[in-house]
DRENPA-3360 file (N, C-alpha, C; in nm, 2 decimals, always signed):
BEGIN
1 = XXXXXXXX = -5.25/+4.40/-6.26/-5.14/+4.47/-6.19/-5.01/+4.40/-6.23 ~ -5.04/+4.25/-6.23/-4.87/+4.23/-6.28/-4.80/+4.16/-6.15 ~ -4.70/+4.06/-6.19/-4.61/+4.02/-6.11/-4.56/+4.18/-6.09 ~ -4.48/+4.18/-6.00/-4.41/+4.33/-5.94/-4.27/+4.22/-5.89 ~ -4.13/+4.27/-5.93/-4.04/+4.23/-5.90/-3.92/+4.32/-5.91 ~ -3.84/+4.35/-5.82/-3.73/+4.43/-5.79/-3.58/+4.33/-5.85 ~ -3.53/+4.42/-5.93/-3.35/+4.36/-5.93/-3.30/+4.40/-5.81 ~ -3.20/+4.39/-5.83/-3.05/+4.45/-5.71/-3.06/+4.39/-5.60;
9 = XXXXXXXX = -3.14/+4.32/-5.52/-3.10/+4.32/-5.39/-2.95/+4.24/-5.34 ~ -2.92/+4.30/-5.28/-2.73/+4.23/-5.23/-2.65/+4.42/-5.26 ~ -2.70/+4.47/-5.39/-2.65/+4.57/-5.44/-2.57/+4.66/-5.28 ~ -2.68/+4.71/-5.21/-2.63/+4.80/-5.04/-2.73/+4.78/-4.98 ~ -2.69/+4.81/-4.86/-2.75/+4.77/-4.75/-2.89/+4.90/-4.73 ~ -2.91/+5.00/-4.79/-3.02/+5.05/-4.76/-3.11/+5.01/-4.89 ~ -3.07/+5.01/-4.99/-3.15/+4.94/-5.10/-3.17/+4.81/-5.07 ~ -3.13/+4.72/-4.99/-3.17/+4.57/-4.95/-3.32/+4.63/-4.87;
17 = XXXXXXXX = -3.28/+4.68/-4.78/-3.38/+4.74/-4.64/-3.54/+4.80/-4.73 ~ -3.50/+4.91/-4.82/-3.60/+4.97/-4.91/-3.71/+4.80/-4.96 ~ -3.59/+4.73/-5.01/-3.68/+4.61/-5.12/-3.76/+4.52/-5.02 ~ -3.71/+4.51/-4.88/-3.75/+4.44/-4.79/-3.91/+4.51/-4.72 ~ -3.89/+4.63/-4.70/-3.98/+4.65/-4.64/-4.09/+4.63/-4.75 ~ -4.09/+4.71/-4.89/-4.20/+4.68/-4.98/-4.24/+4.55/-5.00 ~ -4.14/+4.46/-4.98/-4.19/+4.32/-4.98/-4.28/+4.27/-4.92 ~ -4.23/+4.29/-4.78/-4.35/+4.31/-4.67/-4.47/+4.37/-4.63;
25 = XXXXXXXX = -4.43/+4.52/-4.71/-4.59/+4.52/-4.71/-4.67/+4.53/-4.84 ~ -4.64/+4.42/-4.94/-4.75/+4.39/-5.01/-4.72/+4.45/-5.14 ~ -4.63/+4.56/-5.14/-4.61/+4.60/-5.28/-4.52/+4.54/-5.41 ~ -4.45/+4.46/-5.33/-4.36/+4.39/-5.43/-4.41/+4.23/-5.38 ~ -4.36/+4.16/-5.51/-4.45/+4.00/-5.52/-4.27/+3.95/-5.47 ~ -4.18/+3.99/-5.51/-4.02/+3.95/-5.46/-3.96/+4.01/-5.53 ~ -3.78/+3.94/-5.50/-3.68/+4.04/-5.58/-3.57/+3.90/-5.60 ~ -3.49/+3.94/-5.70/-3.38/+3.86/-5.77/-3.22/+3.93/-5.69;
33 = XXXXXXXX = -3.17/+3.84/-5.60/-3.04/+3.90/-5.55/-2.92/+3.86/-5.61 ~ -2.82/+4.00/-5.58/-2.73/+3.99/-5.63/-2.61/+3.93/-5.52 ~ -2.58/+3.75/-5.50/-2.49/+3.71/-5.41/-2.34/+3.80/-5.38 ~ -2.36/+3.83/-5.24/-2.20/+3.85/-5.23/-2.18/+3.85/-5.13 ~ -2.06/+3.90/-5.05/-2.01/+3.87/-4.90/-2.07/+3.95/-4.77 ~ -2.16/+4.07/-4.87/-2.15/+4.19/-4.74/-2.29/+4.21/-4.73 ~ -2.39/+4.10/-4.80/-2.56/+4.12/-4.75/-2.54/+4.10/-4.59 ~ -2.61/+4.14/-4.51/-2.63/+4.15/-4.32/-2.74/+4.01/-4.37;
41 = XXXXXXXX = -2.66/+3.97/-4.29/-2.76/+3.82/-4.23/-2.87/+3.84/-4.18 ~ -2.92/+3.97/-4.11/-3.02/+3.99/-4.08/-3.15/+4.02/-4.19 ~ -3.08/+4.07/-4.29/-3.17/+4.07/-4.43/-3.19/+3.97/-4.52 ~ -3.12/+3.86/-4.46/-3.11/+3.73/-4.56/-3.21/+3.68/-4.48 ~ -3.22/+3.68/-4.36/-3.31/+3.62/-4.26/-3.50/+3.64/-4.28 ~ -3.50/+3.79/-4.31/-3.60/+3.86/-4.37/-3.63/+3.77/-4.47 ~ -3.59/+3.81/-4.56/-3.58/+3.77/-4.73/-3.64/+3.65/-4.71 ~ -3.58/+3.54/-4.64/-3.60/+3.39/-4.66/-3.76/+3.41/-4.59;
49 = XXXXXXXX = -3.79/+3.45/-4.45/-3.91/+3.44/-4.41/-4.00/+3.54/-4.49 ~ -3.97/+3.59/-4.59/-4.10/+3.67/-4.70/-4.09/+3.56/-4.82 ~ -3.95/+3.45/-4.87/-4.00/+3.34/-4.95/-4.11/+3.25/-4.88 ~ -4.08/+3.22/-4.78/-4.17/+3.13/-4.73/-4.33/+3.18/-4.71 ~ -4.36/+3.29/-4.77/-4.48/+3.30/-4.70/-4.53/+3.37/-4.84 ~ -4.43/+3.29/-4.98/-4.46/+3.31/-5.08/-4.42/+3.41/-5.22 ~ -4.31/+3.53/-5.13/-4.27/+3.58/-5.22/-4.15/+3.52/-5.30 ~ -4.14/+3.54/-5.44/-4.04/+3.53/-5.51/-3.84/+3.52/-5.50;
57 = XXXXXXXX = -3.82/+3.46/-5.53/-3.68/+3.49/-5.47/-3.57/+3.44/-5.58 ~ -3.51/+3.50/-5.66/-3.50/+3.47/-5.74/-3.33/+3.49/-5.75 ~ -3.21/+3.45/-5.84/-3.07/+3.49/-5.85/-3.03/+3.60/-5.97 ~ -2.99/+3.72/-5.93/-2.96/+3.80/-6.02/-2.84/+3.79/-6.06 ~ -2.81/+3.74/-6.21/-2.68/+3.65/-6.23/-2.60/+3.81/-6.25 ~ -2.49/+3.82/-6.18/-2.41/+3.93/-6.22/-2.27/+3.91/-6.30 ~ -2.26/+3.97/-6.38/-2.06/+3.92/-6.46/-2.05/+4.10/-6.49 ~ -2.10/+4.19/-6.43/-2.06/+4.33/-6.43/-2.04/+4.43/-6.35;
65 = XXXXXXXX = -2.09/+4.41/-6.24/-2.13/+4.50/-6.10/-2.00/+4.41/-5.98 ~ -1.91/+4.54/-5.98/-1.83/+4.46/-5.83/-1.85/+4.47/-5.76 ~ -1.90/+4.38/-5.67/-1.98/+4.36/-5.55/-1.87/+4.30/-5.46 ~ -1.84/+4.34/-5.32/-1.80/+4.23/-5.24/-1.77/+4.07/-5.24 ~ -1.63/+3.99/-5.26/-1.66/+3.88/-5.27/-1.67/+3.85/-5.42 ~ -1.71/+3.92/-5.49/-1.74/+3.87/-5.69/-1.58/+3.88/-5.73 ~ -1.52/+3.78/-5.79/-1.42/+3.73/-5.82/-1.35/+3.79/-5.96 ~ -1.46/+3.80/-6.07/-1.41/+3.87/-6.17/-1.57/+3.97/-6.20;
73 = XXXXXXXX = -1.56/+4.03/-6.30/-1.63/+4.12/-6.36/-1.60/+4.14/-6.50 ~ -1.66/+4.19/-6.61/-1.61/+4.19/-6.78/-1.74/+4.31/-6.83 ~ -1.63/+4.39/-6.92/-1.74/+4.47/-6.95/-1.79/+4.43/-7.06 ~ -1.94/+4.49/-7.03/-2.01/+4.48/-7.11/-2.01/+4.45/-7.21 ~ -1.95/+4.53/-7.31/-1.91/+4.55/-7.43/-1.84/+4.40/-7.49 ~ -1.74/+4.36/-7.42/-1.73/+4.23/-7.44/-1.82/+4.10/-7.43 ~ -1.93/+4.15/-7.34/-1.98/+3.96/-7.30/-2.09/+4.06/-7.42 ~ -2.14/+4.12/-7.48/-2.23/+4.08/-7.57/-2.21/+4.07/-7.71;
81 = XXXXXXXX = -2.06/+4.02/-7.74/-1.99/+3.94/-7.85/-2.07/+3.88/-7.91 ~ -2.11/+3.81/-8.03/-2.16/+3.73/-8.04/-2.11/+3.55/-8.00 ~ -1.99/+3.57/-8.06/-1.89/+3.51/-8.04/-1.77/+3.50/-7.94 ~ -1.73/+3.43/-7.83/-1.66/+3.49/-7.73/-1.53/+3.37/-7.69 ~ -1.44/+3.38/-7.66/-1.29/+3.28/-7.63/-1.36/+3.17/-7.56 ~ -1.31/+3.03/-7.56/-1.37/+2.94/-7.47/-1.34/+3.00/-7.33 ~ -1.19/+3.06/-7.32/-1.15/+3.06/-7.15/-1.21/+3.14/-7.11 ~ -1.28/+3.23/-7.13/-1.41/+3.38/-7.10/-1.52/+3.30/-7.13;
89 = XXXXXXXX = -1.59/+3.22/-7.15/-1.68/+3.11/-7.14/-1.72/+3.08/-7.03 ~ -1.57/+2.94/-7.04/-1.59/+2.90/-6.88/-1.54/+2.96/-6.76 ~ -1.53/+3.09/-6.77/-1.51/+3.14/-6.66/-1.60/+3.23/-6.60 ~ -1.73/+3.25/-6.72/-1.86/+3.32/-6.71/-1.96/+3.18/-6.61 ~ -1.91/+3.07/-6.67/-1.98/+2.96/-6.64/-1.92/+2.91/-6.54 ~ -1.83/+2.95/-6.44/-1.76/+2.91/-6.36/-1.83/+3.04/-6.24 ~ -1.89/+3.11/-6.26/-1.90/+3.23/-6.22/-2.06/+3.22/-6.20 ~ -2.09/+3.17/-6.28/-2.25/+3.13/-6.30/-2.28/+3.01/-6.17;
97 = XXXXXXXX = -2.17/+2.90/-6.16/-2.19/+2.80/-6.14/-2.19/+2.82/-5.94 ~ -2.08/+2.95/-5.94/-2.02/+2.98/-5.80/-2.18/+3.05/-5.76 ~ -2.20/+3.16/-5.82/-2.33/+3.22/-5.76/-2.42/+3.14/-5.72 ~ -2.49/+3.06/-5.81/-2.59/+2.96/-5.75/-2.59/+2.89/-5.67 ~ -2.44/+2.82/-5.60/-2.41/+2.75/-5.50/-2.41/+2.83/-5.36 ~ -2.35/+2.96/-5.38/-2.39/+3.09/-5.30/-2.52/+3.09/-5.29 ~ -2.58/+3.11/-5.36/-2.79/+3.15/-5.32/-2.79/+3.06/-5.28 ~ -2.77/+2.91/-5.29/-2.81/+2.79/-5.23/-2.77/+2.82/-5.08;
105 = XXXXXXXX = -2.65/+2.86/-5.04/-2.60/+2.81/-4.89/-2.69/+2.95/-4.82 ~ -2.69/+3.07/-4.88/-2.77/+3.15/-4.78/-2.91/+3.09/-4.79 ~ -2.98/+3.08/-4.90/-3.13/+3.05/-4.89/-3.17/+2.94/-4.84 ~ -3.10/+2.81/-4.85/-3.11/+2.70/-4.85/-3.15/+2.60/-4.95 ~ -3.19/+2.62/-5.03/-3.23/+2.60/-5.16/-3.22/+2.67/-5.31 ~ -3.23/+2.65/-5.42/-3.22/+2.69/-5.55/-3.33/+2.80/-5.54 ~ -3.29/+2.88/-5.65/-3.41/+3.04/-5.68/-3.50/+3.02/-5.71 ~ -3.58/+3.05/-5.67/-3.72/+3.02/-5.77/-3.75/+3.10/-5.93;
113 = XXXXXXXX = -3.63/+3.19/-5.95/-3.62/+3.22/-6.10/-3.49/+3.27/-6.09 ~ -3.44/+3.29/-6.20/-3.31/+3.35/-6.27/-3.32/+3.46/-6.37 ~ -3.25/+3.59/-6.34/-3.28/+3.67/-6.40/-3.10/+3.74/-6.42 ~ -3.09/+3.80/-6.54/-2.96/+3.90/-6.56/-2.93/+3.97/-6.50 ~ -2.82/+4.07/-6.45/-2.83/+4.22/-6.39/-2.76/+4.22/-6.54 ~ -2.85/+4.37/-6.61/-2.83/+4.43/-6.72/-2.88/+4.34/-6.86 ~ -2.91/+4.18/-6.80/-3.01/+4.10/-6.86/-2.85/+3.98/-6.91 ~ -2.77/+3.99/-6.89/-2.63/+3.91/-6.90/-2.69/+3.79/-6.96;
121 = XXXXXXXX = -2.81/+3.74/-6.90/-2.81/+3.56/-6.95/-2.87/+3.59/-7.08 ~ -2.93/+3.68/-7.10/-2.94/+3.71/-7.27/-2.85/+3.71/-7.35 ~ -2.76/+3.74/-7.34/-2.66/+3.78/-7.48/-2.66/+3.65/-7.54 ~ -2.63/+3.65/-7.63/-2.60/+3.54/-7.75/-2.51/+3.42/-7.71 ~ -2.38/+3.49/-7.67/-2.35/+3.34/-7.63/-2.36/+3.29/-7.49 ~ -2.36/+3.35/-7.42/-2.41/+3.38/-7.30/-2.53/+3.25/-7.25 ~ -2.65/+3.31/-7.32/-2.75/+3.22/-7.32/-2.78/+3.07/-7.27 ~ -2.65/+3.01/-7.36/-2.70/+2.91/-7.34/-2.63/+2.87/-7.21;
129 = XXXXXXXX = -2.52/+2.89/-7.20/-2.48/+2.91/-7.05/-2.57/+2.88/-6.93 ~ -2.71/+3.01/-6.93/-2.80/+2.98/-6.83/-2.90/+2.90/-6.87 ~ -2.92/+2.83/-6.94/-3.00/+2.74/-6.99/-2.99/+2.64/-6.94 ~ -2.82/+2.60/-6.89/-2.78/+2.51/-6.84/-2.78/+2.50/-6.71 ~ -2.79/+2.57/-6.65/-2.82/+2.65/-6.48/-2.95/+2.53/-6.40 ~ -2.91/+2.48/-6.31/-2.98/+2.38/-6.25/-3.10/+2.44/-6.20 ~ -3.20/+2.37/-6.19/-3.32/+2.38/-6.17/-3.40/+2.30/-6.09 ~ -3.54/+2.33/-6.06/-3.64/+2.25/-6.01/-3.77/+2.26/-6.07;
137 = XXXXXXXX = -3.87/+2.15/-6.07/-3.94/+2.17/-6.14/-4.05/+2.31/-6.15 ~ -4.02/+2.41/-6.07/-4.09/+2.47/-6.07/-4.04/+2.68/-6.13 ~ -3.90/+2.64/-6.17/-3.80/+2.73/-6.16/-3.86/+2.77/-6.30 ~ -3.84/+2.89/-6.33/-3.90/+3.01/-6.45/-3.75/+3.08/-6.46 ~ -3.71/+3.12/-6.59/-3.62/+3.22/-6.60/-3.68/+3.34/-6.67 ~ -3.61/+3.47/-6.66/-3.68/+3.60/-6.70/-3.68/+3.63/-6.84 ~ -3.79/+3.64/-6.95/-3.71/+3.65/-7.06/-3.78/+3.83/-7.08 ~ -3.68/+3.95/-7.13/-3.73/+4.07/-7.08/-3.81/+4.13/-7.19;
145 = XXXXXXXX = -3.90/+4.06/-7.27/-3.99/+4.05/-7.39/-4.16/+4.09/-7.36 ~ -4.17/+4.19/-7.40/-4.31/+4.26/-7.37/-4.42/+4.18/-7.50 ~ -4.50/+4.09/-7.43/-4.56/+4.01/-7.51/-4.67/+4.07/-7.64 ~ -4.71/+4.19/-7.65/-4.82/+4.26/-7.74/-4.70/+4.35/-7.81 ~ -4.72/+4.43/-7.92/-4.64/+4.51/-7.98/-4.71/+4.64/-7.93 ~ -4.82/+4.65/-7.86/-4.85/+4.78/-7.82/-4.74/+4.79/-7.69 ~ -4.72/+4.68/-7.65/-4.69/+4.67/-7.47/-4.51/+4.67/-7.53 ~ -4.46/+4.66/-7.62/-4.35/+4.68/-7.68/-4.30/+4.82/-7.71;
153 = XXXXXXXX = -4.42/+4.88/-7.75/-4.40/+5.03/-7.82/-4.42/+5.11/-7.63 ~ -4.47/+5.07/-7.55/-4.48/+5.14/-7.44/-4.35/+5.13/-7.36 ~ -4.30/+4.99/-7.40/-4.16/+5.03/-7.32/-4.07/+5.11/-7.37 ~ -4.06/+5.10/-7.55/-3.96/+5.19/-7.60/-3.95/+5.31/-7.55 ~ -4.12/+5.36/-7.57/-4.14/+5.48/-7.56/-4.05/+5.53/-7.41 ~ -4.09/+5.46/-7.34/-4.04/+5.43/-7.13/-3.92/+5.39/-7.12 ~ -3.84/+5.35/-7.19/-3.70/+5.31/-7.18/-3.63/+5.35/-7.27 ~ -3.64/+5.40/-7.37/-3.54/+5.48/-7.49/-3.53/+5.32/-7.63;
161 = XXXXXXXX = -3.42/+5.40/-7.70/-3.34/+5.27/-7.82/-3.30/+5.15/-7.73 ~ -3.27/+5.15/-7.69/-3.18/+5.01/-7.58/-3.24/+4.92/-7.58 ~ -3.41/+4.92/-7.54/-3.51/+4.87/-7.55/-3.53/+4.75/-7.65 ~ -3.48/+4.87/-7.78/-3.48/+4.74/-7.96/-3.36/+4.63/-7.95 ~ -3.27/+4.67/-7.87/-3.16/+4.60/-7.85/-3.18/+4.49/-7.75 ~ -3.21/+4.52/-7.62/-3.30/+4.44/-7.54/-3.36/+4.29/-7.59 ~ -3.45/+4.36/-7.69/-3.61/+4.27/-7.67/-3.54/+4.22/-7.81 ~ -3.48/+4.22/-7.87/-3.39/+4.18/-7.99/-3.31/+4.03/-7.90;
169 = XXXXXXXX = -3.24/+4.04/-7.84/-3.19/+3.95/-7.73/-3.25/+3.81/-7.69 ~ -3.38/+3.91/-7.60/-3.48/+3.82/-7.57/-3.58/+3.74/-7.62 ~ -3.59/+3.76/-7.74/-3.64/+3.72/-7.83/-3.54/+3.61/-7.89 ~ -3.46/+3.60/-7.92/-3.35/+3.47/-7.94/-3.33/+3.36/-7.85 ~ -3.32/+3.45/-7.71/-3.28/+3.41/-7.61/-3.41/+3.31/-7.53 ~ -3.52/+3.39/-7.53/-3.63/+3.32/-7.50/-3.68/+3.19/-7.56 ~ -3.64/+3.14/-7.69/-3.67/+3.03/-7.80/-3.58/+2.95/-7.77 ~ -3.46/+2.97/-7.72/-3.30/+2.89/-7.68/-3.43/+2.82/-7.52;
177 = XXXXXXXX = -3.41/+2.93/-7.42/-3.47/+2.86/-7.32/-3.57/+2.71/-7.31 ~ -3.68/+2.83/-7.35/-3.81/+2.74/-7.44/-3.77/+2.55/-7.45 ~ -3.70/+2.56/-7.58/-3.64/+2.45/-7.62/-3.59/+2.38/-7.53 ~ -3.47/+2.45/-7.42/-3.35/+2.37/-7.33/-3.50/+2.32/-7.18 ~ -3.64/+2.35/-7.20/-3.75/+2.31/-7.13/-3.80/+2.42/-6.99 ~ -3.72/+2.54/-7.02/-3.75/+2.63/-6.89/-3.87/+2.70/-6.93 ~ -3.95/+2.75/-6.80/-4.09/+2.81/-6.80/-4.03/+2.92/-6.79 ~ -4.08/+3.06/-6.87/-4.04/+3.14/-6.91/-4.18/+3.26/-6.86;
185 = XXXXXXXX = -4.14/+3.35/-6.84/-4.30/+3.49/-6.81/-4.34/+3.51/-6.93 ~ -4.45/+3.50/-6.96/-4.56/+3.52/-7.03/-4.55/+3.66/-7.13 ~ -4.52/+3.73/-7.06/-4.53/+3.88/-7.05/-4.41/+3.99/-6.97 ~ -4.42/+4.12/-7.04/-4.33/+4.15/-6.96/-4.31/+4.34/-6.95 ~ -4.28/+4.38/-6.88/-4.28/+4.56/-6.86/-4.13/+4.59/-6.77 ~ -4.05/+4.72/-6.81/-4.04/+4.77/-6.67/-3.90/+4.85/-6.76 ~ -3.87/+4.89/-6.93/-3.79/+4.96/-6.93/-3.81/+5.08/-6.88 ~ -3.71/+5.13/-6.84/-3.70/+5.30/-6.82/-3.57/+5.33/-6.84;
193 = XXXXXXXX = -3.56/+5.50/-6.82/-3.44/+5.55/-6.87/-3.41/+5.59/-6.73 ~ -3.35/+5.45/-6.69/-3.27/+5.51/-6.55/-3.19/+5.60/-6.49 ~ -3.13/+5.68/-6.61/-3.05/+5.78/-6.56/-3.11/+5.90/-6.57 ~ -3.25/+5.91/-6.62/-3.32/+6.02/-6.65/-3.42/+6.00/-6.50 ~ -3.41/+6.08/-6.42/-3.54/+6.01/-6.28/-3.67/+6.09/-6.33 ~ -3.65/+6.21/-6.38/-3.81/+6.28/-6.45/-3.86/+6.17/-6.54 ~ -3.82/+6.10/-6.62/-3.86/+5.98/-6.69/-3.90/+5.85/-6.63 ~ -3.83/+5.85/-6.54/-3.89/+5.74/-6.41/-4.01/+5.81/-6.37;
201 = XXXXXXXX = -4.06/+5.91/-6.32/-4.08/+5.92/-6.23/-4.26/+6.01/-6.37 ~ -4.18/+5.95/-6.48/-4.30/+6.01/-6.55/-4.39/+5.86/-6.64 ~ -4.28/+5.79/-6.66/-4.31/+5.64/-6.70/-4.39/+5.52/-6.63 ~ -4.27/+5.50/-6.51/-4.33/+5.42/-6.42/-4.50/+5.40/-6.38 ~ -4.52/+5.51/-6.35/-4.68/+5.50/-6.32/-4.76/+5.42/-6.45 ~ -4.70/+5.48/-6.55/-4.79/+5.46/-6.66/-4.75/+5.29/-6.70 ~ -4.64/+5.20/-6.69/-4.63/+5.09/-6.67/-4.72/+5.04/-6.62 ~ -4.72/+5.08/-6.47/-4.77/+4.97/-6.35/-4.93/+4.97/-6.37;
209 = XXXXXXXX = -4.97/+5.03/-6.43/-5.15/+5.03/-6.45/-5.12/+5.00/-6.60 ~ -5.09/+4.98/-6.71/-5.11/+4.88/-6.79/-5.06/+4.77/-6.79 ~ -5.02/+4.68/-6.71/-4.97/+4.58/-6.64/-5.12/+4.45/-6.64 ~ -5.08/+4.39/-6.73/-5.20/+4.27/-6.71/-5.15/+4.16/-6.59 ~ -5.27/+4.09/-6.56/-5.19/+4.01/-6.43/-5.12/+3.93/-6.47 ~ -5.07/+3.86/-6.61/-5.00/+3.78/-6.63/-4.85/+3.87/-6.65 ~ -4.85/+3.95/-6.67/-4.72/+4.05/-6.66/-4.62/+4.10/-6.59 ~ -4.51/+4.05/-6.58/-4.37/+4.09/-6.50/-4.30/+4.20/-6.51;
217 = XXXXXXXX = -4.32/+4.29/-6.41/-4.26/+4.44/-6.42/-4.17/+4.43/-6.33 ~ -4.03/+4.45/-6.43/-3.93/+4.47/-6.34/-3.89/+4.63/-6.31 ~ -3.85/+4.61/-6.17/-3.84/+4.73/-6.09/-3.68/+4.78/-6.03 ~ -3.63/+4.88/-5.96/-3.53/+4.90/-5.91/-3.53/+4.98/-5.83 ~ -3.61/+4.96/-5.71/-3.64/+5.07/-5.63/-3.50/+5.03/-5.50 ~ -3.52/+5.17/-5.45/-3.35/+5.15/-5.32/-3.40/+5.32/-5.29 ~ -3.26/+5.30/-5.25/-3.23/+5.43/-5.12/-3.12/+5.50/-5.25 ~ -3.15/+5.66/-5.26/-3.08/+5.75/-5.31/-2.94/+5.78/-5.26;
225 = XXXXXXXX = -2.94/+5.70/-5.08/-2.85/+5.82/-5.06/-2.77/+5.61/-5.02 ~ -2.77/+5.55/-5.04/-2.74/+5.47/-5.07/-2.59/+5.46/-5.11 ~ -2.43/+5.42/-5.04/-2.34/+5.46/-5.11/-2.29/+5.37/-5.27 ~ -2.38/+5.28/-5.29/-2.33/+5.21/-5.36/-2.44/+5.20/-5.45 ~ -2.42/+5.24/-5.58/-2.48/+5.29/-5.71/-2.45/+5.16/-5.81 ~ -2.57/+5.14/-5.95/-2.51/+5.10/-6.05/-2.46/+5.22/-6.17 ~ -2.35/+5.24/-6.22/-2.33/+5.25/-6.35/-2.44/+5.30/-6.43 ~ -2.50/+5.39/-6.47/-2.61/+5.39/-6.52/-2.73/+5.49/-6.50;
233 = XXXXXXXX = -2.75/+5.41/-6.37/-2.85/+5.41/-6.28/-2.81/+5.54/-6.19 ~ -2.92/+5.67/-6.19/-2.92/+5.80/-6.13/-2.96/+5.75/-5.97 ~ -2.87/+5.76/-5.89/-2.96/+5.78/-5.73/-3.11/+5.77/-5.73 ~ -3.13/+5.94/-5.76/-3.27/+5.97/-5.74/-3.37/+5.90/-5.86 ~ -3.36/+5.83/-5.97/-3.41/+5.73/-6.04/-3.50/+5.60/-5.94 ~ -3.36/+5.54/-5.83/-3.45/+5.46/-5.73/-3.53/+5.48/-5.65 ~ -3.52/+5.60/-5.59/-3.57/+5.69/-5.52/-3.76/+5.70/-5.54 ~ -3.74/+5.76/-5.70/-3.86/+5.80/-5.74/-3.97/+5.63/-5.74;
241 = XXXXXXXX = -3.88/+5.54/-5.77/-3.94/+5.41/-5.79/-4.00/+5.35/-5.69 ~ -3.90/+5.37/-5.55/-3.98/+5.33/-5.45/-4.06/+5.44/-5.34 ~ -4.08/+5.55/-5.41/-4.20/+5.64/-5.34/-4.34/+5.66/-5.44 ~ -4.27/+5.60/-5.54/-4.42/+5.51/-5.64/-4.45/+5.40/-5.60 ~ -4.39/+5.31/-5.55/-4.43/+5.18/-5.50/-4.49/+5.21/-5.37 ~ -4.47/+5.30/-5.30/-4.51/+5.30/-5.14/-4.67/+5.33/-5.17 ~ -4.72/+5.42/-5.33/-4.86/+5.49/-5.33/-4.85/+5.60/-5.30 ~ -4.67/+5.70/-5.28/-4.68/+5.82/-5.23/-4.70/+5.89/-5.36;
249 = XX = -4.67/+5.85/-5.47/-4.68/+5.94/-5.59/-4.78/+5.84/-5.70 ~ -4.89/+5.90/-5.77/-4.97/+5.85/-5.87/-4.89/+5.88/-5.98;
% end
């Protein structure tokens, strides 16, 4: 079946609530949050008592999505430069440096993994940035690399071109890590063509049952009616994800 892991949480407050309850009951193993001023304490409260009793909890490094509280933001298009200004560096790295001290004071402690929103700690220069990202001995970062080339061709197939661009990334980015001593997933699933939800909602399934257990399938399930959207990302896309995760749809 697979590690099972949700991005976004911090993203809104009914997509926090959606990733909580599947947490709780069994369908998701955890989720990677995205720090900022307007999560409800009451769901940080959750969260921390579903770490403790084993789920995942991880930092979803954001430099794109304005969230409450996030200080700057940079498009895309820029941070995957190869090459980028020192002062847009350290201000990615200043930005890096703020969020984790943030997950620290809500959670109490460091993530138990680090993961991108839109995969940010991949890009080229980017990289090594999170490499540098403090840790504990037990801390894993996400590298978004489907370990078989059959399990490669099933995401393209499930996620579109983007995918070669992606796993192109993580594959650089993964060998940087490696080296700087981080434990990395083994394995990995969970492109889709988020703005397409018939595609979700035709892929997904077919992911989650070729999912070996050593394999990390990332997810994005939330609330449609949710007022706060990614870029991208169709409403009803989340929707479909988390009424696959509940078992309502095969």
């Amino acid at each position: 079946m697979g590690l099972r892991i949700a991005d976004d949480f911090g993203l809104g407050r009914k997509h926090d609530r959606v990733i909580l309850s599947l947490i709780e009951a069994g369908r998701l193993d955890g989720t990677s949050v995205m720090v900022n001023d307007a999560i409800a304490p009451a769901d940080i409260a959750r969260l921390t008592a579903a770490r403790e009793a084993g789920a995942q909890i991880g930092l979803h490094l954001n430099l794109t999505q304005s969230l409450p509280g996030t200080r700057a933001v940079w498009p895309m298009s820029q941070l995957l430069r190869p090459v980028l200004d020192p002062h847009l560096l350290e201000a990615i790295n200043e930005a890096f440096i703020r969020q984790t001290k943030q997950f620290v004071s809500l959670f109490g402690r460091l993530p138990d993994y680090y993961d991108g929103h839109q995969h940010c700690h991949c890009f080229p220069a980017i990289a090594p940035l999170a490499a540098r990202l403090p840790s504990e001995p037990n801390t894993w970062i996400r590298v978004p690399l489907p370990a078989t080339w059959s399990g490669r061709w099933r995401n393209l197939r499930a996620g579109g071109i983007k995918g070669i661009v992606i796993m192109a990334l993580a594959a650089r980015a993964g060998g940087l890590f490696r080296r700087a001593g981080w434990r990395v997933n083994s394995d990995f699933a969970g492109f889709l063509r988020l703005d397409d939800p018939a595609s979700v909602r035709h892929w997904l399934p077919r992911l989650l049952s070729a999912a070996g257990p050593d394999c990390l399938v990332m997810l994005h399930p939330g609330d449609a009616g949710d007022e706060v959207q990614c870029d991208g990302h169709a409403p009803q896309s989340r929707g479909w994800e988390t009424r696959i995760l509940q078992g309502a749809v095969n």
